[in-house]
LOPADO-77043 format. One record per residue (C-alpha): x, y negated, z; residue in one letter; residue number from 1. Coordinates in Angstrom, 1 decimal. Example, Ala and Ser with C-alpha at 12.3 -4.5 7.8 and 13.67 -1.06 7.14 Angstrom:
2
      px      py      pz  bati  drenvo
    12.3     4.5     7.8     A       1
    13.7     1.1     7.1     S       2
***
This chain:
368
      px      py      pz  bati  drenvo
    82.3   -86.2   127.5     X       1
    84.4   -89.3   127.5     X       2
    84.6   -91.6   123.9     X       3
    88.0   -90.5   123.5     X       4
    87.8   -87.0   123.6     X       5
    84.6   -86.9   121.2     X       6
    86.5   -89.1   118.9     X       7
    89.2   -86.5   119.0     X       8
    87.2   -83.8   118.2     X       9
    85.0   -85.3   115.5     X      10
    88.3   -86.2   113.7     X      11
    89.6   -82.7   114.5     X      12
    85.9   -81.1   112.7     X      13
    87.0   -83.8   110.0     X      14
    90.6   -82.7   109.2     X      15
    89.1   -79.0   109.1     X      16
    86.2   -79.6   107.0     X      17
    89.1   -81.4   104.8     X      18
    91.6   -78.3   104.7     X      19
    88.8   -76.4   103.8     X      20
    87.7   -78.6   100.9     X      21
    91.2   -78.8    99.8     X      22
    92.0   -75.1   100.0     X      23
    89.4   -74.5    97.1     X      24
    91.1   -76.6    94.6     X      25
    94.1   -76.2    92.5     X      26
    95.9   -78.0    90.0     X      27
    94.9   -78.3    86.7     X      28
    97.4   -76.6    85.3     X      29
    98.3   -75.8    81.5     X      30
   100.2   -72.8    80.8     X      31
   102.0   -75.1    78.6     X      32
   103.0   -77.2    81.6     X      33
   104.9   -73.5    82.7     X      34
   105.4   -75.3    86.5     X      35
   107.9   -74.0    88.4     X      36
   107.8   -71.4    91.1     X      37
   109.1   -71.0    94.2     X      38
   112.4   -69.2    93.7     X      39
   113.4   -71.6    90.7     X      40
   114.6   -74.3    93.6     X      41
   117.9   -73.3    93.8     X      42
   118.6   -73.3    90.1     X      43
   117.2   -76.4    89.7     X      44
   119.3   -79.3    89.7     X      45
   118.3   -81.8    92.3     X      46
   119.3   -85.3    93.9     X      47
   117.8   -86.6    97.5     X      48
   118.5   -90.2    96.9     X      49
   117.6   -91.3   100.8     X      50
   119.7   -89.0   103.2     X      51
   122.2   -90.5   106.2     X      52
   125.7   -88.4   107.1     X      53
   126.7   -89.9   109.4     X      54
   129.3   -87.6   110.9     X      55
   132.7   -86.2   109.1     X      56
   130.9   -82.7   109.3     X      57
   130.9   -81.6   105.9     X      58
   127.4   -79.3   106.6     X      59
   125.6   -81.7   104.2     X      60
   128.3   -81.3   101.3     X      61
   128.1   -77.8   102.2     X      62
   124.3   -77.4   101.8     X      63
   124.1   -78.9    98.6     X      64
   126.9   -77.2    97.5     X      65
   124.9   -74.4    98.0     X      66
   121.4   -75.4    96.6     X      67
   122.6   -77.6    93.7     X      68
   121.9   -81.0    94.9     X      69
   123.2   -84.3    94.4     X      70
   123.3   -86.6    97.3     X      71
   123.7   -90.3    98.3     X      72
   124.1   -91.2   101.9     X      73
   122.7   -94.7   102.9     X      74
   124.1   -96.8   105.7     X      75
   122.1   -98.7   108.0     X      76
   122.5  -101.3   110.1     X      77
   120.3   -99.0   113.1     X      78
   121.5   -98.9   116.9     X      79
   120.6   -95.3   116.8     X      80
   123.1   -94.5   114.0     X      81
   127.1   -94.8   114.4     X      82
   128.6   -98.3   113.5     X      83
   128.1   -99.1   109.6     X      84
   132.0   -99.1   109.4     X      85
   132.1   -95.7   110.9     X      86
   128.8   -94.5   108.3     X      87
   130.9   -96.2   105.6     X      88
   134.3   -94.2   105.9     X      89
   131.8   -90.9   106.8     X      90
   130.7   -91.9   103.1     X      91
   133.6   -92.5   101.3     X      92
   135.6   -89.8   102.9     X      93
   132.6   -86.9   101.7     X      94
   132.7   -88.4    98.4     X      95
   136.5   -88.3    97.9     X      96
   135.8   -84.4    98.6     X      97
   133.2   -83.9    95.7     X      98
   132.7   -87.4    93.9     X      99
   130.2   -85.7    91.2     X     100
   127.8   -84.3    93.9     X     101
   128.1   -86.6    96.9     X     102
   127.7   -90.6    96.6     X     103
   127.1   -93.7    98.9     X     104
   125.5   -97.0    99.6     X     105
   126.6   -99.8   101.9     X     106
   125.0  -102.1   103.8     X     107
   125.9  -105.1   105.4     X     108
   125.5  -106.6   109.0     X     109
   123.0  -109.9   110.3     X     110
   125.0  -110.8   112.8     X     111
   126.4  -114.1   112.0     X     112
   123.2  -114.9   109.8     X     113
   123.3  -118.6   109.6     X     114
   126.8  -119.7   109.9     X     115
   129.3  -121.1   107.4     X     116
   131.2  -118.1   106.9     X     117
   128.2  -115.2   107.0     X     118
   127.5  -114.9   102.8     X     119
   131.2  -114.8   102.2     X     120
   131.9  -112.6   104.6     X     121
   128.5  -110.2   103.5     X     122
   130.1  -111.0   100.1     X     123
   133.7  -109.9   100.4     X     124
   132.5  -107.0   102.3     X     125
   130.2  -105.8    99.5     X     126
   132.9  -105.9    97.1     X     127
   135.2  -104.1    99.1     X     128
   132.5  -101.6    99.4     X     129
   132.2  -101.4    95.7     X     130
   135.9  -101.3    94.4     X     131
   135.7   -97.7    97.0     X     132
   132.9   -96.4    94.6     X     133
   129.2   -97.6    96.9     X     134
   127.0   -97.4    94.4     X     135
   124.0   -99.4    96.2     X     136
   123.7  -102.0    99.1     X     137
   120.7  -101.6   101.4     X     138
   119.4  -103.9   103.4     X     139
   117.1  -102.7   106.7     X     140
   113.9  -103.6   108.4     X     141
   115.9  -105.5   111.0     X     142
   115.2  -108.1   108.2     X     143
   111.6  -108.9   109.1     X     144
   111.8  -107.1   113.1     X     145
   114.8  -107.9   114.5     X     146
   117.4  -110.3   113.3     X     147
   117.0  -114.2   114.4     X     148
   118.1  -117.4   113.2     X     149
   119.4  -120.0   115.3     X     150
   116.3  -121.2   116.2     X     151
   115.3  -117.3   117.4     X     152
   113.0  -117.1   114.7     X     153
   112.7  -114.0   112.7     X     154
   114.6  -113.9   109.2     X     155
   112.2  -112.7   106.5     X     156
   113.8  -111.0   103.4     X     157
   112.0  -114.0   101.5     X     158
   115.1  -116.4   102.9     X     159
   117.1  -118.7   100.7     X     160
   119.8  -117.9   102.6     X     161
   119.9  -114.5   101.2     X     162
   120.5  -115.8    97.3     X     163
   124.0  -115.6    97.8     X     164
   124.4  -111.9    98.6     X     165
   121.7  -111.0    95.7     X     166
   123.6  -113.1    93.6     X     167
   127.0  -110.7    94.5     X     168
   124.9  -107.6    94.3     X     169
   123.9  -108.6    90.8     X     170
   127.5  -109.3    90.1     X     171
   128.5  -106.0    91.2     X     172
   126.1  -103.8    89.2     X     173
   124.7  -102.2    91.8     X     174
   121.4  -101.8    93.4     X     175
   119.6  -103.1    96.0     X     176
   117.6  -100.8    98.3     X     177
   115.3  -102.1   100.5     X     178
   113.0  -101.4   103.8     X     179
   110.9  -104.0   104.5     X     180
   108.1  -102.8   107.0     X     181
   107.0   -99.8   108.2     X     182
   104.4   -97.1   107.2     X     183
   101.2   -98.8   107.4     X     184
   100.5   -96.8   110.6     X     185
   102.9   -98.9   112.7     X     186
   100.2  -101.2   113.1     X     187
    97.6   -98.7   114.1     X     188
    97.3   -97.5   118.0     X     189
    98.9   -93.6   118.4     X     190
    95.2   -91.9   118.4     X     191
    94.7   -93.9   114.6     X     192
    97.3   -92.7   113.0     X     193
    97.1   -90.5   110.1     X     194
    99.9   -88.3   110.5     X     195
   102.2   -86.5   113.4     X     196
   105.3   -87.5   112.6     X     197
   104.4   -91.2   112.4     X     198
   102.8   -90.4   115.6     X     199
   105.9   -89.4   117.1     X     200
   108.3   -91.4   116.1     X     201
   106.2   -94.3   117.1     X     202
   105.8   -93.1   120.5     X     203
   109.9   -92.3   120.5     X     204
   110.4   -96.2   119.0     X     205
   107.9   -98.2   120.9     X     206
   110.1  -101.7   120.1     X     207
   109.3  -100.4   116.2     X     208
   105.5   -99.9   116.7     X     209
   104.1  -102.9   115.8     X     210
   100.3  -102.9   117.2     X     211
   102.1  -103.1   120.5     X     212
   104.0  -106.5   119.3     X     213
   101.2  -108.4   118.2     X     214
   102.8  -111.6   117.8     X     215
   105.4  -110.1   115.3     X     216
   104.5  -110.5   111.8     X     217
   101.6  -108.3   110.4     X     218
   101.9  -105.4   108.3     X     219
   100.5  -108.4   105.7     X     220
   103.2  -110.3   106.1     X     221
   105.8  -108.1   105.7     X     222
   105.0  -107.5   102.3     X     223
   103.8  -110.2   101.4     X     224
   107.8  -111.2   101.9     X     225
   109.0  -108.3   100.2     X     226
   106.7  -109.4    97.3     X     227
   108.0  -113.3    97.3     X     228
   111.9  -111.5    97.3     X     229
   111.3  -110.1    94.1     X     230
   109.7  -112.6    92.6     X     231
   112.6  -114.9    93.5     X     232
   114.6  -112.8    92.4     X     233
   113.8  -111.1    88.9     X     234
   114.9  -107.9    86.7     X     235
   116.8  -107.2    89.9     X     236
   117.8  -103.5    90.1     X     237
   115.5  -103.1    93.3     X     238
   114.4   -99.5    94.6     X     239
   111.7   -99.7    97.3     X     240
   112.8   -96.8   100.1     X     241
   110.0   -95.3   101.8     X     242
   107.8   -95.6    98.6     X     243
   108.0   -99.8    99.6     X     244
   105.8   -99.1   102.9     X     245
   103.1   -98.6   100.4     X     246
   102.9   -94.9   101.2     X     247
    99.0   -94.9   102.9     X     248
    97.6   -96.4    98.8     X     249
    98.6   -94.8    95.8     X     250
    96.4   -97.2    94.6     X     251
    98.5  -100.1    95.9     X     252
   101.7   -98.5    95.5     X     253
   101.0   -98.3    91.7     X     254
    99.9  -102.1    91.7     X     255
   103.2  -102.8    93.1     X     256
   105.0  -100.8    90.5     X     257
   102.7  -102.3    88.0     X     258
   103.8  -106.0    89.2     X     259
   107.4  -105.4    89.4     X     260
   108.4  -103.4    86.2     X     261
   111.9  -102.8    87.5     X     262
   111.2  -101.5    91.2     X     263
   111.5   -98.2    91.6     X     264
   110.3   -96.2    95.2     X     265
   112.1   -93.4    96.8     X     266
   109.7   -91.4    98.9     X     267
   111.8   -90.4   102.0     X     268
   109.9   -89.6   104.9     X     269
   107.0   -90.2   103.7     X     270
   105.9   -87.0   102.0     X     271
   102.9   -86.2   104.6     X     272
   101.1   -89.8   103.6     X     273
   100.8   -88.9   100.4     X     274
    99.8   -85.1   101.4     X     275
    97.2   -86.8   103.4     X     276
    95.7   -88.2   100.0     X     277
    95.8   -85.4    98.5     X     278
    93.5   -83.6   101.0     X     279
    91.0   -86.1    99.9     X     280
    91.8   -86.9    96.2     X     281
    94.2   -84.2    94.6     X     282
    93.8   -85.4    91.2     X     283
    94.0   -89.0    91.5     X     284
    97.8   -87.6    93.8     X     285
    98.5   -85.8    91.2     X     286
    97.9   -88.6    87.8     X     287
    99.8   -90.8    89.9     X     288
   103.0   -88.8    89.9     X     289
   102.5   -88.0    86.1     X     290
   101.3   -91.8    85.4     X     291
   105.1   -92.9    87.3     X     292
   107.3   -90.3    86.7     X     293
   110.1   -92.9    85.6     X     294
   109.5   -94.8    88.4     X     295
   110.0   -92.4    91.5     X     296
   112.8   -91.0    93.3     X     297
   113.1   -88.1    95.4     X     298
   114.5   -88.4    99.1     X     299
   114.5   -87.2   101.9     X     300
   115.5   -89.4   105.1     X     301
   117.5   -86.1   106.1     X     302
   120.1   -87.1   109.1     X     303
   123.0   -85.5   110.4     X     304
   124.5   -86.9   113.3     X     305
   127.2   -86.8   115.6     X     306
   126.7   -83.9   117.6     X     307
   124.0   -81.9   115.8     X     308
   125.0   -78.1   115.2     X     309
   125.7   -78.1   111.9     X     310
   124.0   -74.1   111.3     X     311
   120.6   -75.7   113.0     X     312
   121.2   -78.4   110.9     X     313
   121.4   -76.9   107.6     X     314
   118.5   -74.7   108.3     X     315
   116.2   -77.4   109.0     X     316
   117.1   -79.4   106.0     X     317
   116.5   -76.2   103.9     X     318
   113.0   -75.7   105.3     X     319
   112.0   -79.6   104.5     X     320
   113.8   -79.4   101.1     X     321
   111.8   -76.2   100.3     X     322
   108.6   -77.6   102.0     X     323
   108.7   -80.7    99.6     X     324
   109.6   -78.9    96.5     X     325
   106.8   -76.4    97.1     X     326
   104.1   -79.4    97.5     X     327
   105.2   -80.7    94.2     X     328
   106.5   -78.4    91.7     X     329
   104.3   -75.3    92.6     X     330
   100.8   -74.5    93.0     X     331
   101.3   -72.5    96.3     X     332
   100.0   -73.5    99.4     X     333
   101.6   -74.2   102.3     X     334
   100.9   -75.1   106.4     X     335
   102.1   -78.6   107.1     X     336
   102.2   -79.1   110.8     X     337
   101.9   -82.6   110.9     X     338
    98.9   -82.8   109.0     X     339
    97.6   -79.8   110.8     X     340
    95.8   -78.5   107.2     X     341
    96.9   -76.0   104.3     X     342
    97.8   -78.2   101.5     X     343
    98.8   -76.3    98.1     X     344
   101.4   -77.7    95.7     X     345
   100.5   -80.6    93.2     X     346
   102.4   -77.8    90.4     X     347
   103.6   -80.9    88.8     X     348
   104.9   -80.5    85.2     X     349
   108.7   -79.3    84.7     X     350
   110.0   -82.5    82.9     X     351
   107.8   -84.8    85.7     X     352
   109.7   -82.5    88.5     X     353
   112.9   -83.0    86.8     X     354
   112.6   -87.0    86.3     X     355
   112.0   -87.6    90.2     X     356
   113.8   -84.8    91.3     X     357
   117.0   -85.5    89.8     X     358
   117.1   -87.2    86.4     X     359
   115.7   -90.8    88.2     X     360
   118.2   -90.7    90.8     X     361
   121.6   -90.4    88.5     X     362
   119.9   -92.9    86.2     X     363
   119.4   -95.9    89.0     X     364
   122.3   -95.4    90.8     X     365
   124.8   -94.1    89.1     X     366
   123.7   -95.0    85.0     X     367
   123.4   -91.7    84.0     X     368
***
C-alpha cells in the first residue's frame, strides 16, 4: 500500500471515529433557551449579508420574497463575475424594486492604482455609488494576489496609497468590507485540506491556491496586512467577509475580534470550517457564537449568474439556507457532504439566532 493511500484511509478511519463522537453529543440546551425548530425558518426574519446577483433575473428577490429575507448583493472586482458596472446597475435596479428587502454594496476597480488621477477617480465613483443608495464598499483579495504597482509588485491592503479612499468611505458613512486572504487551506496541498468545498474550488482556481505560488505572500502575511490596515485606520466601520480568513481558529478569530472592537465578520462560505470544529469541540463552537453574538453576520456567498436557470437556482439556495439555519438554530442533525460526517445543530439561543441572523445585518449596514 502506497503512503498516500494509507494516509487516505487513516484520515477517512479519523473523520468516522469523529462523526461518531459527535453524533453522541447535543447541545446543552435550556428549555428556557426554547431554540427554534426546523419549520420556524420561514417565519423568521432573516438577512444574508454576503450574496452576489449578478444578473437582472429577479429569482433572488423572488426567493426571499418568499422566505422572509433581507439581502445585500456585493460587487466584486472578480474576472469570473460580470463587469462591476454591470453588478452595480444589477444592484441598484433590484433594489429600486423592493428597497426594504433588497440592498447593495460597491466596489471599486485597481486598475490605474498608482497614477495621479486613481483616488479621485475611486473617490468620485464611491460617491456616485452612494447618492444611488450602496450602502457598503468592498474591497477584494486582488488587494494582496493580484493587483501591481508600477514596479509589478503586489499592493497590500496595508498601502498608504489607500488613505484616500478610506478617508471617502469614512466620509460617506458607509462600511468597508473586506477579503484579505483566503481560507487558511489555500496554503495547504488538495489531500491537506480540511474540507470539500475548499478542495474544489482550489482545484477549479489553481491561480488562487496559494501552496502552488510559493513566492506570493504567506497566509502570515496576508493578515498580518489586514491587521496593520486597521490599525492605521481606527473605529473604522470594517466588517471582515469570510469571518476575516480566520475561519480554521475560533480561537484566533475571537482574538481578532477582541483586538479590533469595531470589526465585525460575516461568515459566507465558510460554514463547513467552523462545522469542522465542532466535530471536535462543540461546546467551545457553540460559547463562541454566544460569547460574539453582536459581532457576527450571517451570509451566504450565494451567486446567481448570467445564465443559471433560475428554478435550479432557487432550489439550491433553499437547501443551503435551510442547511445553515438547521446547524445553528436547531438541535437536529444533519449530513454535510463536504465534511463527509453527521453534524447536529449548535440549537443556538433565539435572541443569539436573531442578532446574526438578521438584527446584526440591518444594524451595520443599514443603522437599524
Amino acid at each position: 500500500m502506497g503512503m498516500k493511500t494509507k494516509d487516505r484511509r487513516l484520515h477517512r478511519l479519523a473523520a468516522l471515529l469523529l462523526a461518531g463522537m459527535w453524533a453522541t453529543w447535543a447541545p446543552p440546551v435550556s428549555a428556557a433557551e426554547n431554540p427554534y425548530a426546523v419549520e420556524d425558518f420561514r417565519h423568521v426574519p432573516k438577512f444574508d449579508a454576503h450574496i452576489h446577483a449578478n444578473t437582472a433575473d429577479a429569482a433572488f428577490l423572488e426567493l426571499a420574497r418568499a422566505e422572509n429575507f433581507e439581502l445585500l448583493t456585493i460587487n466584486v472586482d472578480y474576472p469570473d463575475f460580470p463587469p462591476i458596472d454591470d453588478q452595480a446597475r444589477f444592484g441598484r435596479d433590484l433594489a429600486r424594486q423592493e428597497p426594504a428587502r433588497f440592498h447593495h454594496a460597491t466596489t471599486f476597480s485597481m486598475q490605474g492604482w498608482g497614477t495621479a488621477g486613481w483616488a479621485a477617480g475611486v473617490e468620485k465613483r464611491l460617491r456616485d455609488a452612494v447618492a444611488q443608495g450602496a450602502v457598503a464598499v468592498k474591497i477584494w483579495k486582488n488587494v494582496g494576489m493580484e493587483a501591481r504597482d508600477g514596479q509589478g509588485h503586489l499592493v497590500m491592503i496595508d498601502d498608504p496609497g489607500f488613505d484616500p479612499v478610506v478617508a471617502a468611505i469614512r466620509s460617506l458613512g458607509v462600511v468597508l468590507i473586506g477579503h484579505q486572504g483566503e481560507p487558511h487551506n489555500c496554503w495547504q496541498p488538495l489531500d491537506k485540506m480540511t474540507t470539500a468545498n475548499d478542495r474544489a474550488y482550489f482545484e477549479a482556481h489553481p491561480q488562487y491556491h496559494m501552496y502552488l505560488h510559493p513566492d506570493q505572500p504567506s497566509y502570515e502575511d496576508q493578515m498580518a496586512a489586514r491587521d496593520g490596515f486597521l490599525d492605521r485606520n481606527p473605529k473604522l466601520d470594517f466588517v471582515g467577509a469570510h469571518l476575516a480568513s480566520l475561519e480554521w481558529s475560533i480561537d484566533h478569530l475571537a482574538a481578532f475580534l477582541d483586538r479590533y472592537p469595531d470589526a465585525h465578520v460575516d461568515m459566507a462560505a465558510r460554514m463547513t470550517q467552523i462545522q469542522y470544529q465542532s466535530l471536535r469541540e462543540p461546546e467551545k463552537v457553540r460559547a463562541f457564537f454566544i460569547k460574539y453574538q453582536d459581532r457576527i453576520l450571517y451570509g451566504s456567498d450565494l451567486t446567481l449568474n448570467p445564465g443559471t436557470d433560475p428554478a435550479a437556482f432557487k432550489k439550491e439556495a433553499l437547501d443551503f439556507w435551510k442547511s445553515d439555519w438547521i446547524y445553528m438554530a436547531t438541535a437536529e442533525s444533519q449530513r454535510i457532504q463536504d465534511l463527509d460526517a453527521n453534524v447536529p445543530g449548535l440549537a443556538l439561543p433565539r435572541p443569539v439566532i436573531s442578532k446574526i441572523w438578521n438584527d446584526n445585518a440591518r444594524r451595520v449596514f443599514l443603522r437599524r
